[in-house]
KEBA-989097 format. One record per residue: residue in three letters; z, x, y of N, C-alpha, C, O, CB in turn. Coordinates in pm, 1 decimal, always signed. Atoms other than C-alpha are relative to their C-alpha. Glycine has a CB too. Layout:
BEGIN
code, n_pz, n_px, n_py, ca_pz, ca_px, ca_py, c_pz, c_px, c_py, o_pz, o_px, o_py, cb_pz, cb_px, cb_py
ALA, Z, X, Y, Z, X, Y, Z, X, Y, Z, X, Y, Z, X, Y
...
//
This chain:
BEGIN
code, n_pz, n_px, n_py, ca_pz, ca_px, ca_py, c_pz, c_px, c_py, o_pz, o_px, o_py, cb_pz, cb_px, cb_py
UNK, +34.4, -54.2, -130.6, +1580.9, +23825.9, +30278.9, +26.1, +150.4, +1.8, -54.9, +237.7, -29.4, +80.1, -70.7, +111.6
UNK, +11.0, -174.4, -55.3, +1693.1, +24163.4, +30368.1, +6.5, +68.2, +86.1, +90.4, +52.3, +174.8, -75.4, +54.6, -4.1
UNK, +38.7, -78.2, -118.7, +1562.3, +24418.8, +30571.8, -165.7, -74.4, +28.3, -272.6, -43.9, -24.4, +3.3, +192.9, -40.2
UNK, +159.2, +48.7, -89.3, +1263.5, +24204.9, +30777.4, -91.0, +88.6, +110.6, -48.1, +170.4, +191.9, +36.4, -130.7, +98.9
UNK, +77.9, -46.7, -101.4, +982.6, +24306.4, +30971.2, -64.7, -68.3, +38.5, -109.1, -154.4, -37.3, -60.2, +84.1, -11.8
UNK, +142.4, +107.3, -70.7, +738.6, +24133.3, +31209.9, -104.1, +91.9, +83.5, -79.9, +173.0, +172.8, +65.4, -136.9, +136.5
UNK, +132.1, -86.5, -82.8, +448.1, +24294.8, +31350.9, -110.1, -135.4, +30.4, -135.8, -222.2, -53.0, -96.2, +151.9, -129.1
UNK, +137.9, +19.9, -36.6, +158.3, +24144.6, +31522.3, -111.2, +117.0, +56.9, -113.1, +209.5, +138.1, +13.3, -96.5, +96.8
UNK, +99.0, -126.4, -40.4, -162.3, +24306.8, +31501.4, -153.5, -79.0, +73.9, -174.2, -199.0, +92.2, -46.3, +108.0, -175.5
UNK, +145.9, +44.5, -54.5, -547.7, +24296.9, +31659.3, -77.0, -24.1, -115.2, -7.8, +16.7, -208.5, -78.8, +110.2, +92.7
UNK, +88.8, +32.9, +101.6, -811.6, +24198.9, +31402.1, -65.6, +189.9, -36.9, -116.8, +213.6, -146.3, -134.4, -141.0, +73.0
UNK, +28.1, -139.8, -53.9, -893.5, +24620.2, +31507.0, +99.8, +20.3, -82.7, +55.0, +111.3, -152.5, +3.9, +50.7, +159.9
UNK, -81.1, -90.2, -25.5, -562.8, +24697.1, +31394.3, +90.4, +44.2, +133.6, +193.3, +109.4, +115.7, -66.4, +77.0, -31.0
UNK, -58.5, +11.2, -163.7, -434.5, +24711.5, +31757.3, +157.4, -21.9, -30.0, +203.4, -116.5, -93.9, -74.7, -154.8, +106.3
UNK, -198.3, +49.9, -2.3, -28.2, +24712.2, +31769.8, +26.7, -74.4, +138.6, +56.1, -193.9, +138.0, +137.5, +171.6, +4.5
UNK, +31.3, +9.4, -108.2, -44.2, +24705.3, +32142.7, -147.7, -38.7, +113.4, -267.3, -10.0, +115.9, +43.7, +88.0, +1.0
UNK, +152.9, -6.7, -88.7, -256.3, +24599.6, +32421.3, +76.6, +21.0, +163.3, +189.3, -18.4, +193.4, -123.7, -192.5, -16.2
UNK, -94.9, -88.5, -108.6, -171.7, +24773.9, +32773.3, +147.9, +11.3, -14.6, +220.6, -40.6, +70.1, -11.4, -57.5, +139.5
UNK, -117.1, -37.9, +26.7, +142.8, +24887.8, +32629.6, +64.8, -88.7, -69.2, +149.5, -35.4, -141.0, +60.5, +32.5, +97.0
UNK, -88.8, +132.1, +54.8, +291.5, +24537.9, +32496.1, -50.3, -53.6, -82.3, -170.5, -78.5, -72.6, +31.4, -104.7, +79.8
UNK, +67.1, +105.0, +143.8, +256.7, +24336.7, +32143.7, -57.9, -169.2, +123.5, -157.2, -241.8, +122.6, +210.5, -64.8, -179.3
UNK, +23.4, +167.3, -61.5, +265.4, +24003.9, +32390.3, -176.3, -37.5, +51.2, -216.1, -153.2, +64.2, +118.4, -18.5, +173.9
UNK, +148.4, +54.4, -24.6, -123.8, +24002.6, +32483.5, -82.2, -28.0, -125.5, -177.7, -104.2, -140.4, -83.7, +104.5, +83.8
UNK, +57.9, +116.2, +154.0, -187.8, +23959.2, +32096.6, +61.7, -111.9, -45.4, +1.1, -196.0, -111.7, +3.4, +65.1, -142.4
UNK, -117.2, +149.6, +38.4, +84.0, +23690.2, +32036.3, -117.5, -143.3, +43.1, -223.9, -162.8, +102.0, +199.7, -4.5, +155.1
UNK, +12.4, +149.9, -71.2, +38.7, +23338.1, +32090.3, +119.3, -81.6, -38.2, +223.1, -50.5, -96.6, -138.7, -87.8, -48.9
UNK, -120.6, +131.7, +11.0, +241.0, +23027.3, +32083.4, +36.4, -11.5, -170.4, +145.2, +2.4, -226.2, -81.2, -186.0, +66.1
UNK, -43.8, -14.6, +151.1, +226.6, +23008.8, +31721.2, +57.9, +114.3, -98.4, +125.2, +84.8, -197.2, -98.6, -27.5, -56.9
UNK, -55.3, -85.0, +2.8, +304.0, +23358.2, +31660.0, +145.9, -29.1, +46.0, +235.2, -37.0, -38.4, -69.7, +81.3, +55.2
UNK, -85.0, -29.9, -44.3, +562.7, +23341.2, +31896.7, +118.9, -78.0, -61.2, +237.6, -48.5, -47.2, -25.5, -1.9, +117.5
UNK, -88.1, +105.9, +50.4, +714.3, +23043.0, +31708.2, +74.5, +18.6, -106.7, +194.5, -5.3, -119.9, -61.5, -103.2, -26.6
UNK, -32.3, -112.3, +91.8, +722.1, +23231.4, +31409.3, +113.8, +108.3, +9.6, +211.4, +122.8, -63.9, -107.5, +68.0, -3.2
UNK, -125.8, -112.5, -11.3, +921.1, +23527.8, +31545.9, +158.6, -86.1, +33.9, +276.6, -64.9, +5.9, -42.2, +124.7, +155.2
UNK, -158.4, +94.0, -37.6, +1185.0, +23274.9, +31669.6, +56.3, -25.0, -121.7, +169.2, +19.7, -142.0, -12.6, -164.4, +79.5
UNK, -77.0, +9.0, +72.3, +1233.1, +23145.2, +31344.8, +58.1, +99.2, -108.8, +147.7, +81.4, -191.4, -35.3, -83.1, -29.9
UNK, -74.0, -146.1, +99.9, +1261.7, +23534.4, +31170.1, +146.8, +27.2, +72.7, +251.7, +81.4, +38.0, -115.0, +185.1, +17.1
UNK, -180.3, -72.9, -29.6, +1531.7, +23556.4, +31412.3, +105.7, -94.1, -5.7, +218.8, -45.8, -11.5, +31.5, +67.9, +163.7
UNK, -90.6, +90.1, +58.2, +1716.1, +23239.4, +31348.5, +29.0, +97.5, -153.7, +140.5, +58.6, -188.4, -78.1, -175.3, -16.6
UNK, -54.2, -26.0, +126.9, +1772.4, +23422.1, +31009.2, +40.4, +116.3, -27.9, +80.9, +141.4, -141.4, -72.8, -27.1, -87.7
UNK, -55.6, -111.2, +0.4, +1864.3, +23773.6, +31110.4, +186.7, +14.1, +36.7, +260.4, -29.5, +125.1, -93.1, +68.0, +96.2
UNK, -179.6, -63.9, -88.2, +2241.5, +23904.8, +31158.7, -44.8, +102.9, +93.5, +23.2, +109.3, +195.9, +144.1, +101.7, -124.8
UNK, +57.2, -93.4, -179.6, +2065.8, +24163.1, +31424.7, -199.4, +52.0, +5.3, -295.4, +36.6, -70.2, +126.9, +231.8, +8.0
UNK, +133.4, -25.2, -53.8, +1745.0, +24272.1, +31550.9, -17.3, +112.0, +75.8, +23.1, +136.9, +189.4, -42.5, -99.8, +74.0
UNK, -52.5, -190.0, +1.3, +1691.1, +24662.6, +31520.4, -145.5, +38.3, +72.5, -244.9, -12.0, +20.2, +27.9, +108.4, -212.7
UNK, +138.9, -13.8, -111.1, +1390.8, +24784.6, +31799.5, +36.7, +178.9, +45.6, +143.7, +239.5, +43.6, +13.6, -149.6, +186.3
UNK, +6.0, -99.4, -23.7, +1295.8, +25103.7, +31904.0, +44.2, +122.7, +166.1, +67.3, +204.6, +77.1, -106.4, -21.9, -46.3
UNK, -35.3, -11.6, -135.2, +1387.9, +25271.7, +32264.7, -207.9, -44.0, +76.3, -223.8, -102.3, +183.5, +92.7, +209.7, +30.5
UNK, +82.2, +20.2, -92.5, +990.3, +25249.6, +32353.2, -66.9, -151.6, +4.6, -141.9, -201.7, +88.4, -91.6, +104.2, -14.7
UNK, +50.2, +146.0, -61.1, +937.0, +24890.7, +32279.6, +133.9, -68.3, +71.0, +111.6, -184.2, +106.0, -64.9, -114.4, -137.6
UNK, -131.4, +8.0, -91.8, +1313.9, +24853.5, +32466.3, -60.1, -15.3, +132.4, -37.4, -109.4, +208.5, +105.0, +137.3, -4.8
UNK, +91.6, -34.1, -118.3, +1073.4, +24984.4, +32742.8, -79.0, -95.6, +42.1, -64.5, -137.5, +156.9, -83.5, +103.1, -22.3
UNK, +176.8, +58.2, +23.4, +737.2, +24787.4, +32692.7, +40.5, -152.7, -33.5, -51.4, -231.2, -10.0, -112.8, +89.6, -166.3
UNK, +55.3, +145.9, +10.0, +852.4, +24424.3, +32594.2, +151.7, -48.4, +23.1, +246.9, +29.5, +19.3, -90.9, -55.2, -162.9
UNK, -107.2, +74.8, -87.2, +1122.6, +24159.4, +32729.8, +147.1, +13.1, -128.1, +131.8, -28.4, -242.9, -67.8, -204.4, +46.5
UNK, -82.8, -22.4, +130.0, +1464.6, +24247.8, +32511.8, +155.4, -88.9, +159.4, +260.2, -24.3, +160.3, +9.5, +255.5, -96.6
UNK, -106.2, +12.4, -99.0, +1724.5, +24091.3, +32816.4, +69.7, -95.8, -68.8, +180.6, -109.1, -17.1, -37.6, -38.2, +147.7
UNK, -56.9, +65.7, +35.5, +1833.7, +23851.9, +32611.2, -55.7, -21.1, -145.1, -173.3, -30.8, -180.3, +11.2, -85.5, +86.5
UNK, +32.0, +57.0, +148.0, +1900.4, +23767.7, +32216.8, +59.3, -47.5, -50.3, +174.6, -32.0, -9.9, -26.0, +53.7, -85.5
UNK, -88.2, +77.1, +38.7, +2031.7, +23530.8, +31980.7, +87.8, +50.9, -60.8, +183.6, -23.9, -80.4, -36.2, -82.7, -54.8
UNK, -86.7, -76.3, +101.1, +2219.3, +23823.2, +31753.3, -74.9, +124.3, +64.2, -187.1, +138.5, +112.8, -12.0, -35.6, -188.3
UNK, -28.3, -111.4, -28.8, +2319.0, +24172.5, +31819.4, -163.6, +60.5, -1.4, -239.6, +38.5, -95.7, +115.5, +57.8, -99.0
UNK, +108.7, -115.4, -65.9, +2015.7, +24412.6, +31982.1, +55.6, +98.2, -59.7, +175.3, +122.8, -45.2, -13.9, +28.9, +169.3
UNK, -37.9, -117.2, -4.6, +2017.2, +24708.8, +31839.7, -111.3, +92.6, +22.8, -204.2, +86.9, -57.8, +68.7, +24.4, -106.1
UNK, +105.3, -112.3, -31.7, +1793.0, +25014.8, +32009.3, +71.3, +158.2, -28.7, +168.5, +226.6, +3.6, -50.4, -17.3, +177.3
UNK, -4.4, -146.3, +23.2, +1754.6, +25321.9, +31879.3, -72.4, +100.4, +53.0, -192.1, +85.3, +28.7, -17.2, +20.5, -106.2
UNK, +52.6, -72.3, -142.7, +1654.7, +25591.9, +32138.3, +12.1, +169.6, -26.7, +115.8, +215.3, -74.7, +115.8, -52.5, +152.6
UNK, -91.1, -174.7, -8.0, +1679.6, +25996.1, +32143.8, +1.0, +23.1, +160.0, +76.9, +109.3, +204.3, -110.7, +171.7, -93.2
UNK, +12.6, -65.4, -154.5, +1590.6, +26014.5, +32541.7, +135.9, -128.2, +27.6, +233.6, -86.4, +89.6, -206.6, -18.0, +115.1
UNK, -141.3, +36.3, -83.0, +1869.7, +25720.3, +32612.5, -52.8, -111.4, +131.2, +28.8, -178.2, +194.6, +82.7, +173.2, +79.1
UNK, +21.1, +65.4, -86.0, +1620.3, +25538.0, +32859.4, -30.0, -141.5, -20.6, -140.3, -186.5, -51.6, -74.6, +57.0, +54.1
UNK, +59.0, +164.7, +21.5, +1656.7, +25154.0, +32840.4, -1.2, -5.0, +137.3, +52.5, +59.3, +227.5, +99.5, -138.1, -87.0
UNK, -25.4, +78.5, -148.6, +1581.3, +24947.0, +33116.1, +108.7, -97.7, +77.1, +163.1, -182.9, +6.8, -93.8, -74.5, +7.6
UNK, -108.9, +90.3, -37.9, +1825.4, +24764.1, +33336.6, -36.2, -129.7, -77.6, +34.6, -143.6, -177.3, +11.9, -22.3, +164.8
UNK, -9.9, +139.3, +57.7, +1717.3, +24406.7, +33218.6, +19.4, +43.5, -167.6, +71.7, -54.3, -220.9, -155.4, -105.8, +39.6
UNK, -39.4, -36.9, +99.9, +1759.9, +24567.3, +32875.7, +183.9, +27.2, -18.4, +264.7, +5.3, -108.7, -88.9, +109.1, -13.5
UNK, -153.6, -51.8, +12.4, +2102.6, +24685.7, +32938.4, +102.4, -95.6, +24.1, +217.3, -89.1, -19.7, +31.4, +110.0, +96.5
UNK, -74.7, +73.9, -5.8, +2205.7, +24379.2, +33079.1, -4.9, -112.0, -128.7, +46.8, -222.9, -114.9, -14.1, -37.4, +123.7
UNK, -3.9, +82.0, +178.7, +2162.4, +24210.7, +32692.4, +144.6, -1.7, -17.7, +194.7, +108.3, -40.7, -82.6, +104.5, -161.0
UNK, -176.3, +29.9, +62.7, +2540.1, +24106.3, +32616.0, +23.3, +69.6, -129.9, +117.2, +126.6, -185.5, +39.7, -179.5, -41.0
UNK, -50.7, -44.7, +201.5, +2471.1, +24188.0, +32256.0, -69.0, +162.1, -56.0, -71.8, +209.2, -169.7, -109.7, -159.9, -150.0
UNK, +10.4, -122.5, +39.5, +2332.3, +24539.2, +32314.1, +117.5, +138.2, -53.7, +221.4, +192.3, -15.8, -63.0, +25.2, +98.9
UNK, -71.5, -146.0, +41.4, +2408.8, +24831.6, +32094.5, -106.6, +113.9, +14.3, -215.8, +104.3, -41.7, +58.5, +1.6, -169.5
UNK, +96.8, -97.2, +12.1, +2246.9, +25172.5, +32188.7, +86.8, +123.8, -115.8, +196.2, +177.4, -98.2, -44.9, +59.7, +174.8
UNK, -7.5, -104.7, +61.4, +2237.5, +25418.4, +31885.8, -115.6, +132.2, -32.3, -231.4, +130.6, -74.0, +39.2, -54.8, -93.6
UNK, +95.3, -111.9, +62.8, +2117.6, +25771.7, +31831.0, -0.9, +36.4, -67.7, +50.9, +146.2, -87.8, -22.9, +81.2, +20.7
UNK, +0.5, -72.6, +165.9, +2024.7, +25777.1, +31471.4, -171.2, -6.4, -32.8, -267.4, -61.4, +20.8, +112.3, -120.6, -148.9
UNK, +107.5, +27.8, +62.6, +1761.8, +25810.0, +31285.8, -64.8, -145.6, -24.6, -31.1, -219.6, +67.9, +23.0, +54.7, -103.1
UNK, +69.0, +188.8, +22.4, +1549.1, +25412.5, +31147.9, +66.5, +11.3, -126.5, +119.8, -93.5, -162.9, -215.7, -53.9, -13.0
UNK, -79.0, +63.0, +130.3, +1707.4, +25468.0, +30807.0, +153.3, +32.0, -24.8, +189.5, +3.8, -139.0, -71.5, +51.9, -131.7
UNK, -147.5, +13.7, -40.4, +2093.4, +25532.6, +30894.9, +7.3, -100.4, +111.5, +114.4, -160.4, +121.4, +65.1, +140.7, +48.5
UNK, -26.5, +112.7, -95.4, +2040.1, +25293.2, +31180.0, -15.0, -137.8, -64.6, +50.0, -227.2, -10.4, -95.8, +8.8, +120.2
UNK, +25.2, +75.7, +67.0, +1922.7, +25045.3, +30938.1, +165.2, -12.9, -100.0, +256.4, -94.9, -90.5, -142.7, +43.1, -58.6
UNK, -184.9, +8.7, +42.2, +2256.9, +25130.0, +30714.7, +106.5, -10.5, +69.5, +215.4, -22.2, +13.4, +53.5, +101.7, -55.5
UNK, -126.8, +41.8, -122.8, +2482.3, +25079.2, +30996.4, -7.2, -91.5, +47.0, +96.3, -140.5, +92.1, +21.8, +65.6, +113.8
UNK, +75.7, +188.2, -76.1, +2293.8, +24740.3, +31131.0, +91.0, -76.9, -131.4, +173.8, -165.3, -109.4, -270.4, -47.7, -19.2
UNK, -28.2, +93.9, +101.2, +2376.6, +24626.6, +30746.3, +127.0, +26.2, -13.7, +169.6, -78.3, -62.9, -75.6, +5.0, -123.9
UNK, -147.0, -3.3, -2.0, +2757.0, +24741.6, +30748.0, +63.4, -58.7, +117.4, +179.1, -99.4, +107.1, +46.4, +133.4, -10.9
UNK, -67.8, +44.7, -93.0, +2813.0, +24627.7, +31090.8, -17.3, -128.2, +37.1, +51.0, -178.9, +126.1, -12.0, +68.0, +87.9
UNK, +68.5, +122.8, -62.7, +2623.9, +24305.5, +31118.3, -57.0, -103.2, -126.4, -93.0, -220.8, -132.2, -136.4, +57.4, +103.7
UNK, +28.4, +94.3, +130.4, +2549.5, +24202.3, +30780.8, -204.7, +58.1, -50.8, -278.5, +143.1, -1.0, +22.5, -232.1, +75.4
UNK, +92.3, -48.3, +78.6, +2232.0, +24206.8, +30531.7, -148.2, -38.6, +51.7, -253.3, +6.8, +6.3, +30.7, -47.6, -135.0
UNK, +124.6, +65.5, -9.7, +1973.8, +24006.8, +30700.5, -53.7, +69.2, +150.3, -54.0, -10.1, +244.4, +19.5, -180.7, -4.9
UNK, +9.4, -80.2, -94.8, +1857.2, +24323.3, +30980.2, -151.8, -46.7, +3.5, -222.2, -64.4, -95.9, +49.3, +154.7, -21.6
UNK, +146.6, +58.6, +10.2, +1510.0, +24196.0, +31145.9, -43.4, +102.3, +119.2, -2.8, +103.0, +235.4, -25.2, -192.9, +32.0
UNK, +43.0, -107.9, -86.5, +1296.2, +24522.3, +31266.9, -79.4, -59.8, +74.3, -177.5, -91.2, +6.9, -58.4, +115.1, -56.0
UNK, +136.2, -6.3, -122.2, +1070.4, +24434.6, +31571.8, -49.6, +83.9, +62.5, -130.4, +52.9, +150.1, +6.9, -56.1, +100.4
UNK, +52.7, -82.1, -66.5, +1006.5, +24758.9, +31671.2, -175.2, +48.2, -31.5, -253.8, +17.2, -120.9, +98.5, +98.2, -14.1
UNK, +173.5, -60.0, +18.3, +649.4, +24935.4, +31714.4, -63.1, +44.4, -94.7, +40.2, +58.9, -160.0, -36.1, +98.9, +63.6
UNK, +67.2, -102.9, +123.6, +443.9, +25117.4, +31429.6, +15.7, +100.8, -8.3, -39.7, +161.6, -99.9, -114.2, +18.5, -16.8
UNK, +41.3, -128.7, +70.1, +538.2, +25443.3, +31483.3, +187.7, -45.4, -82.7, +212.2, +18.4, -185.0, -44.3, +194.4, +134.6
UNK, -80.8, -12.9, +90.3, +928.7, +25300.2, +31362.8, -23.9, -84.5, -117.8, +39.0, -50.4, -218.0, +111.9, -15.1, +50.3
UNK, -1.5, +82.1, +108.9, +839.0, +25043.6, +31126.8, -76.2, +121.8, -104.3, -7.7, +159.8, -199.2, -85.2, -161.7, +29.9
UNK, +21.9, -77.4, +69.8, +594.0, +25306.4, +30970.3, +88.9, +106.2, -89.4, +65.0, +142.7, -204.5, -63.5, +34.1, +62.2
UNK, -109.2, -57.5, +69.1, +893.2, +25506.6, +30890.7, +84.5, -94.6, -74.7, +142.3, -47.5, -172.7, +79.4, +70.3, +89.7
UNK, -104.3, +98.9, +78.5, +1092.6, +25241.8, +30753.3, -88.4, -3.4, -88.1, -66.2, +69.1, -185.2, +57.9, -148.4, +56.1
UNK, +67.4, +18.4, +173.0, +817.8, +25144.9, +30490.9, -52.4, +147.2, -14.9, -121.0, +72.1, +54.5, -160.0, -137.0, -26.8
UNK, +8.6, -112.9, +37.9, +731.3, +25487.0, +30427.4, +116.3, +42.1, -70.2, +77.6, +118.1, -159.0, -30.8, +70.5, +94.9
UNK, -133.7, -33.3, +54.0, +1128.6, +25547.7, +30299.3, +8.3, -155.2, -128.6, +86.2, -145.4, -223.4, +145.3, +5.3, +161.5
UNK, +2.6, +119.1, +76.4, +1049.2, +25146.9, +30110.2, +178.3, -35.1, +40.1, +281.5, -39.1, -27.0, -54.5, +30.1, -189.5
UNK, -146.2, +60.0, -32.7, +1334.7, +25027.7, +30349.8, -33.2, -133.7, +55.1, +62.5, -187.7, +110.4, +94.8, +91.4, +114.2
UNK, +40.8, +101.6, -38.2, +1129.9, +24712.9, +30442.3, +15.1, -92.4, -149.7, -27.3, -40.2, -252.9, -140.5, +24.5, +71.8
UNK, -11.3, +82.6, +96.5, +1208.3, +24422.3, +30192.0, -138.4, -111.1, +19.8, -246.0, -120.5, -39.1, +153.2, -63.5, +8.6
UNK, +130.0, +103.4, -67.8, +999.2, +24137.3, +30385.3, -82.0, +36.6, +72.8, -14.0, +83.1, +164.2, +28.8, -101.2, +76.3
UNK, +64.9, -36.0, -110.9, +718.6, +24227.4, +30604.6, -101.6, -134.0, +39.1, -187.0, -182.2, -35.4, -76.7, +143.7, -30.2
UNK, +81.7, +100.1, -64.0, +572.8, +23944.8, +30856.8, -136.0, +67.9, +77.5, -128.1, +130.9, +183.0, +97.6, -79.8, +105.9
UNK, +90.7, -40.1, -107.1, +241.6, +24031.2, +30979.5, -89.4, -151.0, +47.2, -106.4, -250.1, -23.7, -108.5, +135.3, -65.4
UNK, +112.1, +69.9, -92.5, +0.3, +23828.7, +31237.6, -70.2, +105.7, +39.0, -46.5, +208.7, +102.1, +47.1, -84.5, +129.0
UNK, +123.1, -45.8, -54.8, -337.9, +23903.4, +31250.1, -40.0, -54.9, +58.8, -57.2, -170.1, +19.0, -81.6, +26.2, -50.7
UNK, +44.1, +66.8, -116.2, -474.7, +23820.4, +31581.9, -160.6, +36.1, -16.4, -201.8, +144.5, -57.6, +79.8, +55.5, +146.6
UNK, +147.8, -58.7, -49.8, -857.5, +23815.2, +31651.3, -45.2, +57.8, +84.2, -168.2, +62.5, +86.3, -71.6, -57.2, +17.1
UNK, -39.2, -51.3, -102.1, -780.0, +24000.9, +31954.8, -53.6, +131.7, -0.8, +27.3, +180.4, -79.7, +129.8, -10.3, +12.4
UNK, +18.8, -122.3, +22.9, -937.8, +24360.4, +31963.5, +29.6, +78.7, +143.8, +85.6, +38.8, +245.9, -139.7, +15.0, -61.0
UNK, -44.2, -54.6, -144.5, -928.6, +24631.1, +32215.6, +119.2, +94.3, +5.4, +105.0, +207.8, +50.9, +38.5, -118.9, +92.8
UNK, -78.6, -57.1, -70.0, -595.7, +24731.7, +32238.8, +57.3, +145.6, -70.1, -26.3, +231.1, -99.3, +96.4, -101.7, +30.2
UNK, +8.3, -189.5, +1.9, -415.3, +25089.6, +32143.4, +77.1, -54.4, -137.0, +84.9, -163.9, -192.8, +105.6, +144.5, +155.5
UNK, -115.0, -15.5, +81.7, -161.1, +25206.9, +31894.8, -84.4, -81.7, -146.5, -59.9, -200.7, -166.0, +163.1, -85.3, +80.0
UNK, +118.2, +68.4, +87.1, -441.3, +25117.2, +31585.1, +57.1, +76.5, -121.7, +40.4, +194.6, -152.2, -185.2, +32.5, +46.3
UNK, +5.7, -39.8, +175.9, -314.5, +25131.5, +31222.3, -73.4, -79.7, -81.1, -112.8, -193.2, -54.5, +137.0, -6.8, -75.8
UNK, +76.1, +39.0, +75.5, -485.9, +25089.4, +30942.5, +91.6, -103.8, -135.6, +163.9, -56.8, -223.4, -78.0, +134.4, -36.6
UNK, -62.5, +136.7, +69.2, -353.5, +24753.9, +30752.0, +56.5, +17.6, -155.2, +166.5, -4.8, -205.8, -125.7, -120.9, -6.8
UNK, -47.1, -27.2, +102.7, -380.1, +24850.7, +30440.1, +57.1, +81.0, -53.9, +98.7, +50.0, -165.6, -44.1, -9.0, -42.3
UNK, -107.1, -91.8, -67.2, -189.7, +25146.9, +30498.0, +136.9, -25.3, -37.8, +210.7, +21.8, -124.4, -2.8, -11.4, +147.7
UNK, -102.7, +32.3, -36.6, +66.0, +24980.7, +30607.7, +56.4, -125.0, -134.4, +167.4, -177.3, -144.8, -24.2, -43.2, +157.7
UNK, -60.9, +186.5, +125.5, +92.0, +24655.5, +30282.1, -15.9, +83.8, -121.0, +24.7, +33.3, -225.6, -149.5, -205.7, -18.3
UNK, +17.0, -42.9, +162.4, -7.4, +24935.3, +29991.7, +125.3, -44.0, -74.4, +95.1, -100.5, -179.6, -17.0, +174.1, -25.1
UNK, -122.9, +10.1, +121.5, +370.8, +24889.0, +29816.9, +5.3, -123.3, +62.6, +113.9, -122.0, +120.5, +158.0, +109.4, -14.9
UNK, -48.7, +172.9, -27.9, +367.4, +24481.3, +29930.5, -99.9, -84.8, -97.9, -220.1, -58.4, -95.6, -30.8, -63.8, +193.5
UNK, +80.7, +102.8, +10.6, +237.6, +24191.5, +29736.0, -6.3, -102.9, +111.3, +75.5, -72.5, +198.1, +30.6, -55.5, -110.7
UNK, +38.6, +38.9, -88.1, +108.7, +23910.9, +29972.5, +83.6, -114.2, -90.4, +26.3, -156.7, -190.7, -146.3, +17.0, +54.2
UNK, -46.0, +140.5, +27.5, +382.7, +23601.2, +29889.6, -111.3, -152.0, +54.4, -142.5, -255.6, -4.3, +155.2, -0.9, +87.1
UNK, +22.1, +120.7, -106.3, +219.8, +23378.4, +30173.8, -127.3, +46.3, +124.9, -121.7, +138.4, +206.3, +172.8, -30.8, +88.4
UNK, +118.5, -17.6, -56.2, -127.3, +23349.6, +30334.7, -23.5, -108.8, +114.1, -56.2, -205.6, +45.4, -101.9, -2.2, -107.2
UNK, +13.6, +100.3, -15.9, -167.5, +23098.4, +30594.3, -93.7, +25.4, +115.1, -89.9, +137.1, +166.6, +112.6, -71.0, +3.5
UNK, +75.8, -54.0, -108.5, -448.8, +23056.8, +30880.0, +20.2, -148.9, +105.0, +40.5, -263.9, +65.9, -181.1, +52.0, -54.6
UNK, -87.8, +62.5, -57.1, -354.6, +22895.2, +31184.1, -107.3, +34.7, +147.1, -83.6, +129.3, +222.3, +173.0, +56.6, -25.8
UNK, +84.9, -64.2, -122.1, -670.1, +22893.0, +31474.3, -90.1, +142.6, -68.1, -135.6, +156.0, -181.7, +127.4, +57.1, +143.0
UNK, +44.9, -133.9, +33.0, -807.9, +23237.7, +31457.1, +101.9, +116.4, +4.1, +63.8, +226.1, +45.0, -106.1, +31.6, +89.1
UNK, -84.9, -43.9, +94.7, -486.3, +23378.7, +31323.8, +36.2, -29.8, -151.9, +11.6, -137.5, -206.4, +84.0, -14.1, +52.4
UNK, -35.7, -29.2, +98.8, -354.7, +23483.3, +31013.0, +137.7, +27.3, +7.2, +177.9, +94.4, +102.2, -71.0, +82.5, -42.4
UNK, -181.9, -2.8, +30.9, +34.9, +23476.9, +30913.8, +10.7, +42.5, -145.4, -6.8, -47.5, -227.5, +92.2, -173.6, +16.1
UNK, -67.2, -61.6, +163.4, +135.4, +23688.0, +30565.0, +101.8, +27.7, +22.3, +130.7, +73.7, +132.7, -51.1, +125.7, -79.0
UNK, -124.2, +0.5, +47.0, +448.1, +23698.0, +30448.1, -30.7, +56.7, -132.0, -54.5, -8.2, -233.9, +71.1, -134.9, +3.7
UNK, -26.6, -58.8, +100.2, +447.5, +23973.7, +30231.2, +104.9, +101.6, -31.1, +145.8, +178.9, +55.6, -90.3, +34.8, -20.0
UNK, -77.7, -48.7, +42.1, +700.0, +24125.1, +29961.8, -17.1, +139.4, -47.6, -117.1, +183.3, -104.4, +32.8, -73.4, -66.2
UNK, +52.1, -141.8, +104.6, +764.8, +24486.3, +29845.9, -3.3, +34.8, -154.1, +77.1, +22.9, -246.5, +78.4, +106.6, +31.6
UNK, +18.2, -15.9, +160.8, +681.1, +24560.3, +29537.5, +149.4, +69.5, -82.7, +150.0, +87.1, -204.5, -148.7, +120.2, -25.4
//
């Protein structure tokens, strides 16, 4: 395991759709992320998806990383929040000294992009949704060049990879 990631995307590329991953999700997606986090020691997110998607409650330590400092109240009331102002790859080394080895990123594309850009992503979960439309649009392969593809599976008109870094 490692350092995990989960992203869901639009068939576009789409990260978001009016601001939130949750209008590409579905039930099976969502089933998925449950069990990446059954296997994390914390779950490292950004201050603007802190903002943009439901964080009030988690099974292991929240950790948001922020430079403006603005979470939301139902964010703040998380028992297991930690707010730090570091950088994604010292926040990532401090998740794994303070919380152990198995750190699971859910934040947006512009931090995950930095994390695999430094090759600090070990696992990366993506869902491809057939979903188009929405904003925040990277380009896929982009984002998997240093990953082989372990695990392919299709599920409706989704896609689930489970791929490793090279």
């Amino acid at each position: 395991m490692g350092i995990m990631a989960n992203l869901v995307m639009g068939s576009d590329g789409s990260t978001t759709h009016s601001g939130s991953s949750k209008p590409l999700s579905s039930p099976s997606d969502r089933a998925r992320f449950h069990e990446l986090r059954a296997l994390a020691s914390a779950i490292l997110i950004g201050g603007n998806t802190a903002r943009n998607e439901p964080y009030a409650s988690t099974p292991v330590p929240l950790i948001v990383i922020t430079k403006t400092g603005q979470i939301p109240e139902s964010v703040l009331a998380n028992h297991q929040l930690n707010i730090w102002e570091l950088d994604p790859i010292s926040a990532v080394a401090k998740a794994k000294k303070e919380f152990g080895e198995n750190i699971l990123v859910e934040g947006g594309i512009a931090l995950l992009k930095e994390l695999l850009l430094a090759n600090t992503i070990d696992e990366l979960y993506l869902t491809i949704s057939a979903k188009t439309g929405g904003e925040n649009i990277y380009d896929l392969s982009a984002l998997t060049r240093n990953f082989t593809v372990e695990s392919s599976e299709k599920f409706g008109d989704e896609t689930f990879l489970k791929l490793i870094r090279n």
